[in-house]
C-alpha positions as CSV (number, residue, x, y, z in Angstrom):
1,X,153.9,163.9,88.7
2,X,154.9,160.8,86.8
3,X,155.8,157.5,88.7
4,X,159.4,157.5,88.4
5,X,159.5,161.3,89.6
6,X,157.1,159.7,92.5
7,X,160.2,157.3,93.0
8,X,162.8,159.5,92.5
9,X,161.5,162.3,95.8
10,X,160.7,158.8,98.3
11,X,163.9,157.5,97.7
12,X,165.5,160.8,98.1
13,X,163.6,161.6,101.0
14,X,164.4,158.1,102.6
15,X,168.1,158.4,102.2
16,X,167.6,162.1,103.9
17,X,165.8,160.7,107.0
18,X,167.7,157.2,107.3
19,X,171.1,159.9,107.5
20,X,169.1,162.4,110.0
21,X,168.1,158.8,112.4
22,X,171.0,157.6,111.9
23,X,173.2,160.6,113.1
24,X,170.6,161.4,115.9
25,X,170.9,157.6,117.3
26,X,174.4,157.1,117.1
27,X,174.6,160.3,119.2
28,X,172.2,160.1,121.5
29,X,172.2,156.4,122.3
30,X,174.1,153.9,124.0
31,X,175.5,150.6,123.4
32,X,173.7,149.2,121.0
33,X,171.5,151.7,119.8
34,X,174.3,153.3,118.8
35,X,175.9,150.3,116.4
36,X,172.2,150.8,115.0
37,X,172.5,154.4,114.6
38,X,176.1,154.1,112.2
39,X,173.6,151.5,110.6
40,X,171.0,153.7,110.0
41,X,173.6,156.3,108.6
42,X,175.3,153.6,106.5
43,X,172.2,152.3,104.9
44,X,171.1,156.5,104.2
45,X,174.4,156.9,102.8
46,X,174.3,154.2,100.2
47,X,171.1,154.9,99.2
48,X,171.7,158.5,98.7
49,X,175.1,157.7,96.5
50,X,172.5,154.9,94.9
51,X,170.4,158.3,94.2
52,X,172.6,160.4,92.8
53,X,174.1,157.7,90.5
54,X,171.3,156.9,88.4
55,X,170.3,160.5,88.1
56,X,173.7,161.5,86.6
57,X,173.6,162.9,83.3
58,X,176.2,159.9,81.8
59,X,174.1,157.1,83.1
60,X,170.9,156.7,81.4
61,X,169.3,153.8,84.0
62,X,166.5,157.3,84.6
63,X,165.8,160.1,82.3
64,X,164.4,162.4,85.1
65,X,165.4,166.2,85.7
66,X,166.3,166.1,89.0
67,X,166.5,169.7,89.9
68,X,162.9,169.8,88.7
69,X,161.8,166.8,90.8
70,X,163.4,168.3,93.9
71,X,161.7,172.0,93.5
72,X,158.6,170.5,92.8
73,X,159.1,167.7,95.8
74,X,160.1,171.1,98.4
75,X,157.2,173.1,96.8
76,X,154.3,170.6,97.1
77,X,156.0,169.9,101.1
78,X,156.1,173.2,101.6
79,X,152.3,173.6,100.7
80,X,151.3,171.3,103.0
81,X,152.8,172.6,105.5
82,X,151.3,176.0,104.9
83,X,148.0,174.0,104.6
84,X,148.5,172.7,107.9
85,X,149.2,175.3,109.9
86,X,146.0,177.0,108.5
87,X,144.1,174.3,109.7
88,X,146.0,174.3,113.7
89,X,145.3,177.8,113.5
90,X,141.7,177.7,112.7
91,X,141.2,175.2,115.0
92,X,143.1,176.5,118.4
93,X,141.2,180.1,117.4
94,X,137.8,177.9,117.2
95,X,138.6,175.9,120.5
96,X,140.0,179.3,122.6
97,X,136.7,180.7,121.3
98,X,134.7,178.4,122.7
């Protein structure tokens, strides 16, 4: 994976999360963790329009497939996780054994 591919899936993924924090604080809090929370969901929002303008096929600020990066991001996630859960598994079957 190159660097700006590297780039490309954490500010992706940031934008993602900041939205997900941001929707979960403004509705679960109060007062003023709520004016954080629209924040939160501001700041995910402009990075994520940020995102999708420089990978646009008419700008030419990043020459990355997106698509590609995004499988590959999901993929390699998606591994770990598998990897993971492996590992709990083997471990809670080594522990209950014991």
């Amino acid at each position: 994976m190159e660097l700006i591919e590297f780039l490309t899936v954490v500010i992706l993924v940031f934008a993602l999360f900041m939205l997900l924090a941001g929707v979960f604080t403004a509705y679960f809090g109060s007062g003023k963790s709520r004016m954080i929370g629209v924040v939160l969901v501001l700041i995910g929002l402009i990075v994520g329009v940020i995102w999708v303008v420089m990978g646009m096929d008419s700008v030419d600020v990043i020459d990355v497939n997106l698509s590609k990066v995004v499988w590959d991001g999901f993929l390699y996630i998606l591994a770990g996780v598998i990897g993971a859960i492996a590992a709990i598994g083997v471990f809670l079957l080594a522990i209950m054994k014991s």
